[in-house]
C-alpha positions in Angstrom: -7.6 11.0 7.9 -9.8 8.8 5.8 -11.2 5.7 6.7 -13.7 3.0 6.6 -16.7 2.8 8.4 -18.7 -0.9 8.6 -21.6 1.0 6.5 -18.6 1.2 3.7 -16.7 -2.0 4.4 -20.2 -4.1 4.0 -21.0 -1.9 0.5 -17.4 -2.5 -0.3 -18.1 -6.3 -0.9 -21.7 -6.3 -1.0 -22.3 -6.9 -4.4 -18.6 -8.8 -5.0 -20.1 -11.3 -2.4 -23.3 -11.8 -4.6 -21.3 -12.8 -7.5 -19.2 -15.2 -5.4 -22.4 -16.3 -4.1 -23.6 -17.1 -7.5 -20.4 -19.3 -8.3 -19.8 -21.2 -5.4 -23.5 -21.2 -3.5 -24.1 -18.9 -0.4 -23.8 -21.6 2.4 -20.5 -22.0 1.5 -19.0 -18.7 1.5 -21.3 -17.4 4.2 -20.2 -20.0 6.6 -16.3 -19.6 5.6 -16.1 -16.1 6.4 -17.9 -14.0 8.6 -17.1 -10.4 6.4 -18.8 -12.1 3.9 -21.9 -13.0 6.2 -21.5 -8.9 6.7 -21.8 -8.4 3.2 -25.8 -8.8 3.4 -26.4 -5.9 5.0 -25.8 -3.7 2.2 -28.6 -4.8 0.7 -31.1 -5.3 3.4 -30.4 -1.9 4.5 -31.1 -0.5 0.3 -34.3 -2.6 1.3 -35.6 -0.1 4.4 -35.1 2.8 1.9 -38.5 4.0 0.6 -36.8 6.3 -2.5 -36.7 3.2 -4.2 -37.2 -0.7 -3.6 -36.0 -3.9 -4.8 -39.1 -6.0 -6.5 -39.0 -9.7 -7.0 -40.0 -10.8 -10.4 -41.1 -14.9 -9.7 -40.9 -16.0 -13.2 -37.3 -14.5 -14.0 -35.9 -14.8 -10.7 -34.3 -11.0 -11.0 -34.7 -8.5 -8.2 -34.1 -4.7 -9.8 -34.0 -1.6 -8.4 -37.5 0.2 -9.1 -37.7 4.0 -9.5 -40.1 5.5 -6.6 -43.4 7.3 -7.6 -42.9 11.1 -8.4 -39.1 10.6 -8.2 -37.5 13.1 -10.6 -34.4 13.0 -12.7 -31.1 15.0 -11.9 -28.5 15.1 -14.2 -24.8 14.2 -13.2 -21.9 15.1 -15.1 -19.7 12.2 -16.6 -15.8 11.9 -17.9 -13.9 9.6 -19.9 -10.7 8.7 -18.0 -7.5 9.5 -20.6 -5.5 6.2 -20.1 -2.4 6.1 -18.2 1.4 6.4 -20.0 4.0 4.4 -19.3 6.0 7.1 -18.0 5.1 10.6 -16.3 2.6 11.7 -13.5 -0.2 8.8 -13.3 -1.5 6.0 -10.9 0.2 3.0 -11.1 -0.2 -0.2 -9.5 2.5 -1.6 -6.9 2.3 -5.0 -6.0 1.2 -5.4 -2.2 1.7 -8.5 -0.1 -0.9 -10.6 1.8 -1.5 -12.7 4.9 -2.6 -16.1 4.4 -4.2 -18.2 1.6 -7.1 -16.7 2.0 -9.4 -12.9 1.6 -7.4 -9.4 2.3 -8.6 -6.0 2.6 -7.2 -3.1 3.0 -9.0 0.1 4.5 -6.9 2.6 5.4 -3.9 4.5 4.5 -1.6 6.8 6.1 1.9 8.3 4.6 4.7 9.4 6.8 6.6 10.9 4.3 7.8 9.7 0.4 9.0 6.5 1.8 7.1 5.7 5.0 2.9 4.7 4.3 1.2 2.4 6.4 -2.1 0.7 4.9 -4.3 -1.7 7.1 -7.2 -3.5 7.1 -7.8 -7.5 7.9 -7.4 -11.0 6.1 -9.2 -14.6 6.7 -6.7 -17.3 8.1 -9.0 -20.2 7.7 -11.2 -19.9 10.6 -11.4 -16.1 11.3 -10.5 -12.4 10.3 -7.0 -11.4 11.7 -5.4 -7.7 12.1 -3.4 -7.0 8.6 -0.7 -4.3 8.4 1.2 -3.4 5.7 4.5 -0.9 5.7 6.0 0.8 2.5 9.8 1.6 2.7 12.7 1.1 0.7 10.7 0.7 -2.0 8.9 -2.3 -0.7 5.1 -2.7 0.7 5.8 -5.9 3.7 3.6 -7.2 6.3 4.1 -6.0 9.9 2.9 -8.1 12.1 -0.5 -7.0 14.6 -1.6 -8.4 17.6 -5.4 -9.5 17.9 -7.5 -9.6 20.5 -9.3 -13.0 21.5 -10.2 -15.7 19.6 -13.2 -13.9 17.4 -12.8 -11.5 14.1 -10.2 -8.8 14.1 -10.5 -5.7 12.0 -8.3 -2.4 11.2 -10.7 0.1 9.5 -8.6 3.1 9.6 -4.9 4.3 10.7 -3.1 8.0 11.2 0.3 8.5 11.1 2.2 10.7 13.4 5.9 10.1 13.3 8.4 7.3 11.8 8.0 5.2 15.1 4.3 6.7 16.4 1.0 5.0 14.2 -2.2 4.3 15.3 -4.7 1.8 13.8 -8.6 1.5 15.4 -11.1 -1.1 14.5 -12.9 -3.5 16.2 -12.5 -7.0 17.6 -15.5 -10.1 18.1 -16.3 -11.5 21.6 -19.2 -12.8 22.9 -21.2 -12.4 20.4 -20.7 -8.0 20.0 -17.8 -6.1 18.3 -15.5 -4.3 20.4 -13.2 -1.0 20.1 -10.0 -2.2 19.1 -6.8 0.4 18.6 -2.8 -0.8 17.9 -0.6 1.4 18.4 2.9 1.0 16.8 6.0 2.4 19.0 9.2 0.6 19.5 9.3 -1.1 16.0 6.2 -3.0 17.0 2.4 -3.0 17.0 0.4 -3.6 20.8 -2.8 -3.3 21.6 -4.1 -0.1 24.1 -7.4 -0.3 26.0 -9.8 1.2 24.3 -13.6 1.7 25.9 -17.1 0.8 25.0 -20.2 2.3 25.1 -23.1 0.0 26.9 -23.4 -3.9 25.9 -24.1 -4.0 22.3 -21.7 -3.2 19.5 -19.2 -0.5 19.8 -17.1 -0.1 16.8 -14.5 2.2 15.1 -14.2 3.1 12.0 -12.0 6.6 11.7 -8.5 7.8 13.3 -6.7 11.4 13.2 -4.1 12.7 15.5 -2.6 15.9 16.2 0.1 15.3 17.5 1.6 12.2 19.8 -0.6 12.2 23.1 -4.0 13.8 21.2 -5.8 11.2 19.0 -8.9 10.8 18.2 -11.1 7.8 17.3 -14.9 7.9 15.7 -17.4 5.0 15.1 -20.9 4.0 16.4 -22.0 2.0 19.0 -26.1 0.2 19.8 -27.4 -2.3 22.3 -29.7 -3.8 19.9 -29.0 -6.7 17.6 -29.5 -4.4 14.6 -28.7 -0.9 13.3 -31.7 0.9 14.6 -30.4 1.7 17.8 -27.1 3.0 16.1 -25.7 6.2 17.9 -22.0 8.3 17.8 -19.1 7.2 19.6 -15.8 9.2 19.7 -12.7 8.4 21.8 -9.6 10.9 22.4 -6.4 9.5 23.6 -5.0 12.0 25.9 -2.8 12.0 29.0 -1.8 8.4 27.7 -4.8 6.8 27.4 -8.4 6.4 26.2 -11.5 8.1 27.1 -15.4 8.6 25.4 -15.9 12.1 24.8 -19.3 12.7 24.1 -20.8 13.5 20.7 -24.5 14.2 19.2 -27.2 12.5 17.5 -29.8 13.8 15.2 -33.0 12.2 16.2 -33.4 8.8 17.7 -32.5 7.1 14.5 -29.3 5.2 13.7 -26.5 7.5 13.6 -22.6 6.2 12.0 -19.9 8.5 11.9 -17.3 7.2 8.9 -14.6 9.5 8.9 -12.4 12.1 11.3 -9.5 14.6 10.5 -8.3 17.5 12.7 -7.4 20.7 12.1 -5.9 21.4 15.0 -5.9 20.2 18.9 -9.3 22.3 19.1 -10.5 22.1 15.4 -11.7 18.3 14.9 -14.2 17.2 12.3 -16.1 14.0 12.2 -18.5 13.1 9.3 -21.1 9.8 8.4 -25.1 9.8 8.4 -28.1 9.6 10.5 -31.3 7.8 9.3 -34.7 9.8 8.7 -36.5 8.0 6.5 -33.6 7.8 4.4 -30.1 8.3 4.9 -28.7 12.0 5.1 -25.6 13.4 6.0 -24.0 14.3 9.4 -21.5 16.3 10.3 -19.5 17.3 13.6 -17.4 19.4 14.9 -15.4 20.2 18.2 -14.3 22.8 19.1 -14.7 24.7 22.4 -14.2 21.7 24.2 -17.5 20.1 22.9 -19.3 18.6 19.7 -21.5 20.2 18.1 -24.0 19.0 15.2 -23.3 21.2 11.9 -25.7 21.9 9.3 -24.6 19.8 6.0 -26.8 19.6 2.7 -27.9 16.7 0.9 -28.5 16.1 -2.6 -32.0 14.9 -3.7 -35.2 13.5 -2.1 -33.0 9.6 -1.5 -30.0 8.6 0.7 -26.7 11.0 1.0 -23.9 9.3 3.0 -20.4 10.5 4.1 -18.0 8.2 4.2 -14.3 10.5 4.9 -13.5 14.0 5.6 -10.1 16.2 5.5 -9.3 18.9 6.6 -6.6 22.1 5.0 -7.5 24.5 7.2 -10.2 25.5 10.2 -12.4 27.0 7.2 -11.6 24.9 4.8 -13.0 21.3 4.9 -13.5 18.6 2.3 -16.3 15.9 2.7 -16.9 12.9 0.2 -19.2 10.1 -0.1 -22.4 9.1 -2.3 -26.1 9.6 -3.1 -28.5 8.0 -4.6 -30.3 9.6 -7.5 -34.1 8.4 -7.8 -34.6 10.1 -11.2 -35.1 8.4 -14.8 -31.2 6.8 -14.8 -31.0 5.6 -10.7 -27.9 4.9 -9.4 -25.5 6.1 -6.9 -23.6 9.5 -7.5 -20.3 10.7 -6.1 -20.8 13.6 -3.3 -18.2 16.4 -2.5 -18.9 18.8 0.3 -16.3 21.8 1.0 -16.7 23.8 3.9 -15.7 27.3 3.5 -17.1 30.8 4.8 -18.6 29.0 8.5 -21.1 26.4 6.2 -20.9 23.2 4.0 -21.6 23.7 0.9 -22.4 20.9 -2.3 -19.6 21.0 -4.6 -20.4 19.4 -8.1 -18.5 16.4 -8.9 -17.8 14.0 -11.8 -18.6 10.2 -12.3 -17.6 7.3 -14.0 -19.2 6.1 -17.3 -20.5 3.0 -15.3 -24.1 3.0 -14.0 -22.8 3.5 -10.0 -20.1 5.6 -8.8 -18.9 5.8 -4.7 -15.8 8.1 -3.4 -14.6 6.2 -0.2 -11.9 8.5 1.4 -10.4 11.9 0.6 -6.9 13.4 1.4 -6.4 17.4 1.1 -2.5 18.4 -0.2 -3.8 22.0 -0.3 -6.7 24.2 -0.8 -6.4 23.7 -4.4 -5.3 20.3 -4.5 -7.3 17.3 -3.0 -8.0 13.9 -4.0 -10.8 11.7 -3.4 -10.8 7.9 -4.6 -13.4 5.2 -4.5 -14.9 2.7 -7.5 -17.8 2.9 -9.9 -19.9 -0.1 -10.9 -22.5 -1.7 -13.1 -25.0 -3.1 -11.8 -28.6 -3.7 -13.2 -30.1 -6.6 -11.6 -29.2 -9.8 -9.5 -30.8 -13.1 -9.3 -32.7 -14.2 -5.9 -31.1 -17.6 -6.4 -28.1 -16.8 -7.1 -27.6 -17.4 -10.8 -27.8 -16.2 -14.4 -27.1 -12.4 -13.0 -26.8 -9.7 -15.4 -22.9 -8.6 -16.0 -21.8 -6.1 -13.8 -17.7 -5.1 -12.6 -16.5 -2.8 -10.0 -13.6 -0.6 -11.3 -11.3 1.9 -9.5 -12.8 5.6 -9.1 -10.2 8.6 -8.2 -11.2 12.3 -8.6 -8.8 14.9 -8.2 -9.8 18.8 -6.9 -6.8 21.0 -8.6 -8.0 24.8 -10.4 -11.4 24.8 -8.7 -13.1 22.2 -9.9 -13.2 18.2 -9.8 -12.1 16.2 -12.5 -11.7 12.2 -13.2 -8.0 10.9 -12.9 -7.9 7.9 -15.2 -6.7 4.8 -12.8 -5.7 1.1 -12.7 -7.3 -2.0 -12.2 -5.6 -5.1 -11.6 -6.6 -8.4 -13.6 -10.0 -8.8 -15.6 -12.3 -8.9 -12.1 -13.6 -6.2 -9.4 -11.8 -3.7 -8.3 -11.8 -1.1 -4.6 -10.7 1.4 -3.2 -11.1 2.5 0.0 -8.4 5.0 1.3 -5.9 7.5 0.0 -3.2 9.3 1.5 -1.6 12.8 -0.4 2.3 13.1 0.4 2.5 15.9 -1.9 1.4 17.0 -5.0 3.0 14.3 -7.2 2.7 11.6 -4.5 -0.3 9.9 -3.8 -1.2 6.5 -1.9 -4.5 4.8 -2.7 -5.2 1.5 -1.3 -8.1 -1.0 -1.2 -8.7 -5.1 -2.7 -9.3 -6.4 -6.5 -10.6 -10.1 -7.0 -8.0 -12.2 -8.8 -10.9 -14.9 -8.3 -12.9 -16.1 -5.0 -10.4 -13.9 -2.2 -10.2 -10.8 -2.3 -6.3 -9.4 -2.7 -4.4 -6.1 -1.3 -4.5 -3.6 -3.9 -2.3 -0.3 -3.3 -2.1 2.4 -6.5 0.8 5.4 -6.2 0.3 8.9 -8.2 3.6 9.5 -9.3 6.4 9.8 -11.7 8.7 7.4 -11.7 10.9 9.0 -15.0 11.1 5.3 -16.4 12.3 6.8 -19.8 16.0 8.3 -17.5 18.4 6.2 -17.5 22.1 6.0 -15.9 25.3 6.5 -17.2 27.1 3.1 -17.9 27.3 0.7 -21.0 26.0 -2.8 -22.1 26.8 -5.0 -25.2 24.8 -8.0 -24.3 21.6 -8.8 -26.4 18.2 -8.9 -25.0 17.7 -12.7 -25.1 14.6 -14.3 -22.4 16.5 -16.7 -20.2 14.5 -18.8 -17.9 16.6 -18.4 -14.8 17.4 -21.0 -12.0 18.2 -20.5 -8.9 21.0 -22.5 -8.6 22.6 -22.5 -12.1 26.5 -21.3 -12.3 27.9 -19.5 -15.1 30.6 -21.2 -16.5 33.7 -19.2 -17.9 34.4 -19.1 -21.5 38.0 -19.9 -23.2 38.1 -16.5 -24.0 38.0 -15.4 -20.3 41.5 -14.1 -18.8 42.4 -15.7 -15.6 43.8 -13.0 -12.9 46.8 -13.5 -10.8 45.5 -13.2 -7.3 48.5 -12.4 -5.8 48.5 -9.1 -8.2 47.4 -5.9 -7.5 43.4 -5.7 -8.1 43.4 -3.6 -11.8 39.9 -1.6 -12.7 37.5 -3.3 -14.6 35.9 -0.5 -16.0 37.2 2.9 -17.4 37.6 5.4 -14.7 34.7 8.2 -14.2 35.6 11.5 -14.2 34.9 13.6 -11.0 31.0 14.7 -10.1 30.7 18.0 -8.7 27.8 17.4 -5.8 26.9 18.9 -2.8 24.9 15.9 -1.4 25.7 15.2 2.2 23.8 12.9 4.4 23.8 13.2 8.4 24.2 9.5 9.0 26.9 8.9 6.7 29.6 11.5 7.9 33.1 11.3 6.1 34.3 9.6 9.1 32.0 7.0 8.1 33.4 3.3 6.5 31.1 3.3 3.7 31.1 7.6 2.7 33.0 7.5 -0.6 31.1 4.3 -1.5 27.6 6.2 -0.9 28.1 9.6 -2.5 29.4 7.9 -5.8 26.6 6.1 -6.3 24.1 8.2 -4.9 25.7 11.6 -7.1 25.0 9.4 -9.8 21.6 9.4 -8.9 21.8 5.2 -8.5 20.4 5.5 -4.5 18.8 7.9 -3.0 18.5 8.7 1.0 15.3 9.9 3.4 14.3 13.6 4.3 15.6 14.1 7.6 12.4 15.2 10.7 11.3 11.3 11.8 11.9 9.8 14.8 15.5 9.5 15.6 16.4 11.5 12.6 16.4 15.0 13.4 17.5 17.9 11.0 20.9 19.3 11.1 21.3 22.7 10.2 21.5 22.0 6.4 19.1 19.6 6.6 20.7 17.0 5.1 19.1 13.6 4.5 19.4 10.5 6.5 20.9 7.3 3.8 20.4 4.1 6.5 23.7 2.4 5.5 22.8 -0.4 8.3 19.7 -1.1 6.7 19.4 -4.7 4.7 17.9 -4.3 0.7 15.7 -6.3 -0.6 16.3 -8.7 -3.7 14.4 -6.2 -6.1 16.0 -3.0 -4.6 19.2 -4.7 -5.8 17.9 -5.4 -8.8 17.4 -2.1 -9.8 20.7 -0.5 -8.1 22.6 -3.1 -10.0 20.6 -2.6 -13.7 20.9 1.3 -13.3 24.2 0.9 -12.7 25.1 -1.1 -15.2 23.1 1.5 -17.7 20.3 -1.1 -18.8 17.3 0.8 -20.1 16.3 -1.6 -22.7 12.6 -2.6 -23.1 12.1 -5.5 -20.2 10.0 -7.9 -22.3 7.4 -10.0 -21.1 6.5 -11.1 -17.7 9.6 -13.6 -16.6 8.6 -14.0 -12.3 5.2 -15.2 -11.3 5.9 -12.8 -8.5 7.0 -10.3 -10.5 4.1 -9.1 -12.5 4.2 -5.5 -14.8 2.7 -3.8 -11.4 5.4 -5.0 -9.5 7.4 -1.5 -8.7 11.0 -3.3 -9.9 9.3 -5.5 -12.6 11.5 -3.8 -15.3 14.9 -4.0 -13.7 14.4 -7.3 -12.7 13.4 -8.6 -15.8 16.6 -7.1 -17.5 19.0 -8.6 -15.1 17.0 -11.7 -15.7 17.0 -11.6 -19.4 20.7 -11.6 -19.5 21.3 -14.7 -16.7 22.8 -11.9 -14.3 20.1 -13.2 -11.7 17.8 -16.3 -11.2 15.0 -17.5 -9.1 12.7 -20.5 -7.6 11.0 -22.9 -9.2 7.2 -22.7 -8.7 5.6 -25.6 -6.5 7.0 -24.8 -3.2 5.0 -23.5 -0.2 2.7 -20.6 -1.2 4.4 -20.3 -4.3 2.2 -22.6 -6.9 2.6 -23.1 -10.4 1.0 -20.6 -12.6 -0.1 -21.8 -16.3 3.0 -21.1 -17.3 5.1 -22.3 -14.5 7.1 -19.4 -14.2 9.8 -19.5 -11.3 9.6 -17.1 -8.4 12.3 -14.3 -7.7 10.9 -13.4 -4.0 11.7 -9.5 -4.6 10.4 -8.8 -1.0 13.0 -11.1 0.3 16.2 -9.9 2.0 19.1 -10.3 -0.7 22.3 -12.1 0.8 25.8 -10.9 0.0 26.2 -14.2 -1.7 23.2 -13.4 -4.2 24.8 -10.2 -4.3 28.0 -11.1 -5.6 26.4 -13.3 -8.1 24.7 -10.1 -9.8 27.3 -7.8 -9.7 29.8 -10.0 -10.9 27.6 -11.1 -14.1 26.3 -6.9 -14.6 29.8 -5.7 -14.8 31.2 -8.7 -16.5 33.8 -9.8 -14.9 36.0 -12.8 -15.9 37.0 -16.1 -14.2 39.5 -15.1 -11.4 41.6 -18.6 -11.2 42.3 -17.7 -7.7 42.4 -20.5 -5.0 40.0 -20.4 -2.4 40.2 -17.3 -0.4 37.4 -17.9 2.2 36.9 -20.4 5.0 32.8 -20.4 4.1 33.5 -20.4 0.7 34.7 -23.5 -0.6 34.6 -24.9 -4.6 31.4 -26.7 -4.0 29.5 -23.5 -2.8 27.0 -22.5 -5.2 28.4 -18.8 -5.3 32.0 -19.7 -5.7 32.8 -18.0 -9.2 31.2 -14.7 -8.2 32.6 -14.4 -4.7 36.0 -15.5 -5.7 35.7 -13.1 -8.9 34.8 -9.9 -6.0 36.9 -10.6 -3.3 40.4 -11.2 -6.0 39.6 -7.6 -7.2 39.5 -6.4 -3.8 35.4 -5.1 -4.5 34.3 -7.5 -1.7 35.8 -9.0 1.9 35.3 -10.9 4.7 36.0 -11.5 8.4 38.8 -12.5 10.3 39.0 -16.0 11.6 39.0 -17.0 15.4 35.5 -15.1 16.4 32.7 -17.1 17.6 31.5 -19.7 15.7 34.5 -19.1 13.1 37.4 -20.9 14.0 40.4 -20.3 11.9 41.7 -23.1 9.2 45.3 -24.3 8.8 45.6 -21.2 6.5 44.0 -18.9 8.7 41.7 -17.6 5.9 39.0 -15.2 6.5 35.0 -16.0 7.0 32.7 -14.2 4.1 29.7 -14.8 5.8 27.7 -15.6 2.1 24.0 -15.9 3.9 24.0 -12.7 6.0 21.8 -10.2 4.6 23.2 -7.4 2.6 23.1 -3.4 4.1 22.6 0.0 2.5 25.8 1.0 2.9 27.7 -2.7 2.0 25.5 -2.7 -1.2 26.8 0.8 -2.2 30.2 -0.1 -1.8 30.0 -3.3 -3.8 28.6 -1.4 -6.6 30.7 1.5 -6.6 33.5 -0.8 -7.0 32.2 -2.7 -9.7 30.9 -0.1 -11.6 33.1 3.2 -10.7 36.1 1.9 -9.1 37.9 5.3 -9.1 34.6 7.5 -8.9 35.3 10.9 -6.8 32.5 13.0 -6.1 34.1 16.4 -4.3 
């Protein structure tokens, strides 16, 4: 599993931190963030190189990378990225939360399955770097809390996935005045921190995680006792019998040696990968088996450095090792690096760049053995000022190869506003779903970036009909629709009639094992999810084992989200209408539910926030905020299902205690609950004393399940939908 070694995370930012430096002057930004103060070492250790140097040139002020004497010229092959469709198998941005006001990185990435992916990495509260953990599910990517360790940096480099509730994240933590092993391990629906050892009293870090299964992980990094890299040497932990222990590894020479990146074959197949210095840097790679590590022969490319930065395993003979070197010849710069190892040896596999100057693969992630991905950036970069100013233009992009039919080719992929661009891991579900994470600069802080290979078949759309006209409406979050004259008032005392034509009966065999037809909510879930409107989770995580059909699991006690609703409710109402312009400050094109929001939105079947409020300022435009990461109430709820299927004013009188005239849902509850779509609770349990009318509680702030959700719609929508 890929990951992020310090070596990577410092040339990650390196030269991002020299353009900040140029902006806002170096004793401010090296003081307000020690990652940054990091940063530096990226270019003192191109400095020790002697391939090439960096030359000062007094009377311009530019340092530039010199060519060395004798250094020849190697070609490297080059590929124009195709750009990416709307619609079929391409990356894609999805919008990512952060910590904080401040920096965020991400790292790593690890996928479960389809809808389970874990990313980490680290933000800046103010004052130090914190633990940052980010879960995708339902749709959604949402901050999980992580503990920290002291009062000093915290920082998640790398994470491996085992099971639904078994993830482990490794790292490193700052105390007295040396990083520290750091591993969280996530069990219980919570991250804690496991006792992890060091190796002497210098720095002992990690930077890679893979596991095998739930009680054999391992852990690689680097560890010195100096107060510099030249005592570098390789550290590797394995979490066994419930806890952690150094195994130990190998060193070429007595020069610094970093392992980046770990992945497992099997329980007595591990592989570890990085560099050791010689002069320059050159590759390294490990192997255990037989109980032991062993140092493997692994070529290099050129006379300058060659480093490994993740590895990934298909097979015990079939390997996959990525990274960079630097070419010295007549156009220097730093070239992608693929290593495969097949037949008992590594071998150099050939392997495109970017059009711009640099190009660096960060992590890899193997499907198959003729399917393999391997994602980093490319860069420009010709020469930097020693003071900081008038640099020459230069811009980070994202980088993602993919191995398919024998050879490697450039995947065109996204970039998020007009600055720099990372990544830094990747994760291969399948062969059409991919997970590549890493941080773009909207401006001065760095911001979570997460890209998904997929298809999301934007041009399908579901059964249903619509005759209102695509018209912007700026939303509000309180604003109440008011009936027309033209609207039919409805007896409530009458038996609820259909508000839609009835749909004919679906043929479908799908069945899932937590929603049996015993089940309150059954006939509400396989309508809608027939239809194709929700869909459930393969069964084989923890606590949801396979039946012998293996059947799905659906999570009907699971709350939605605000934009998961919006795009059960838009589907079923059959929108598929062009979603216009940006209408959310938080809900930008990348966001995955931009489009179904939008089209709710542009008909005033859902509102949002007005900008100014904490962490949610005014953009140029002052767009409002919808908060599509925010648990939708079954108030908000029967807001938008009552304006998507267009139903009319109900002229009932109040039917719930918690519902009176005044309340801001009123109309749209009222207009549910006198059709008999929605109900409530009876009177007289805690907290819910009954009225002189004994009326029922509807609970309009309580967050809105799976299964609740599906019934609402399936009433709205397909009130007399069968689906034998």
């Amino acid at each position: 599993m890929k990951v992020k070694g310090p070596w990577q995370l410092r040339h990650t930012i390196a030269f991002a931190t020299i353009v900040l430096v140029a902006i806002i002057g170096a004793s401010v930004l090296l003081a307000g963030n020690a990652s940054a103060q990091a940063s530096v070492a990226r270019q003192e250790q191109l400095n020790v190189h002697n391939d090439y140097y960096i030359s000062s040139n007094c009377t311009e002020g530019y340092m530039t990378y010199q060519q060395a004497a004798g250094a020849t010229y190697t070609p490297f092959a080059t590929a124009t990225p195709v750009p990416t469709a709307a619609c079929g198998l391409n990356w894609r941005p999805v919008t990512s939360p952060n910590a904080g006001t401040g920096s965020n990185y991400l790292n790593g990435v690890a996928a479960v399955s389809s809808d389970d992916v874990w990313a980490v990495g680290y933000y800046y509260n103010g004052v130090v770097d914190q633990t940052l953990t980010l879960h995708y599910t339902e749709g959604d990517w949402t901050v999980v809390p992580s503990p920290n360790v002291g009062m000093g940096h915290n920082h998640l480099t790398a994470v491996a996935a085992i099971s639904v509730d078994d993830v482990w994240a490794v790292g490193y933590y700052h105390t007295g005045g040396v990083d520290k092993t750091l591993t969280l391990h996530y069990t219980g629906g919570q991250w804690t921190v496991v006792s992890s050892p060091n190796v002497g009293t210098g720095h002992s870090r990690l930077t890679a995680v893979a596991a095998v299964s739930t009680d054999d992980v391992w852990a690689v990094g680097h560890y010195f006792t100096g107060n510099s890299g030249t005592n570098d040497q390789t550290l590797t932990l394995h979490y066994s019998g419930g806890q952690w222990a150094v195994v130990s590894s190998p060193n070429v020479g007595p020069s610094p040696n970093i392992l980046t990146g770990v992945a497992a074959a099997s329980a007595d197949d591990v592989w570890a990968v990085g560099y050791y210095h010689d002069g320059h840097d050159q590759t390294l790679t490990l192997h255990y088996t037989g109980g032991q590590w062993t140092v493997v022969s692994s070529p290099n490319v050129g006379p300058s450095i060659n480093i490994l930065s993740g590895v990934a395993a298909v097979s015990a003979d079939d390997v996959w090792a990525v990274g960079s070197y630097f070419d010295t010849g007549g156009n220097p710069g730093e070239r992608t690096l693929t290593l495969h190892y097949t037949n008992g040896q590594w071998g150099v596999v050939s392997s495109p760049n970017a059009e711009a100057e640099h190009s660096h693969l960060s992590a890899v992630s193997a499907v198959s053995a003729d399917d393999v991905w391997a994602v980093g950036y490319s860069y420009e970069f010709g020469c930097m000022c020693l003071d900081g100013s008038d640099g020459s233009p230069h811009s980070y992009q994202t980088l993602t190869l993919h191995y398919i039919d024998g050879a490697w080719t450039v995947v065109s992929s996204p970039n998020v506003g007009a600055n720099d661009n990372y990544l830094t891991g990747v994760a291969a579900v399948s062969a059409d779903d991919v997970w590549a994470v890493g941080h773009y600069f909207p401006a001065f802080d760095p911001q979570t970036l997460t890209l998904h290979y997929s298809d999301p078949l934007c041009a399908t759309s579901t059964p249903g009909t619509s005759t209102a006209t695509n018209t912007a409406v700026v939303p509000s979050a309180t604003s109440i629709k008011t009936p027309s004259p033209t609207e039919t008032a409805v007896d409530p005392s009458a038996t609820p009639e259909p508000s839609s034509t009835p749909v004919e009966p679906t043929p479908c065999a799908l069945e899932y094992t937590d929603v049996p037809s015993t089940n309150t909510f059954y006939q509400f879930v396989r309508c809608i999810a027939c239809m194709g409107i929700v869909s459930g989770y393969a069964c084989g995580g923890d606590g949801e084992p396979c039946d012998e059909d293996n059947n799905p699991y659906f999570r009907p006690n699971v709350s939605v989200t605000r934009g998961q609703i919006a795009k059960i409710v838009s589907n079923a109402a059959g929108y598929d209408e062009d979603p216009g312009d940006q209408v959310y400050e938080d809900v930008p094109l990348s966001n995955t539910f931009y489009q179904w929001i939008n089209r709710l939105s542009m008909r005033g079947h859902i509102g949002g926030y007005p900008c100014g409020g904490e962490g949610e300022p005014c953009g140029a435009n002052n767009l409002p905020y919808f908060r599509p990461f925010a648990d939708a109430t079954r108030a908000q709820l029967a807001k938008i299902v009552s304006n998507a299927a267009g139903l009319g004013d109900t002229g009932a009188d109040q039917i719930f205690t918690d519902v009176a005239p005044d309340n801001a849902f009123y109309v749209w509850i009222q207009r549910l609950a006198s059709r008999g779509i929605m109900g409530g609770y009876t009177c007289g349990g805690e907290g819910e004393p009954c009225d002189d009318e004994n009326r029922p509680y509807f609970r309009p702030y309580n967050n809105v399940t799976r299964g609740q959700a599906s019934k609402i719609v399936a009433g709205a929508f397909y009130p007399n939908c069968q689906t034998p």
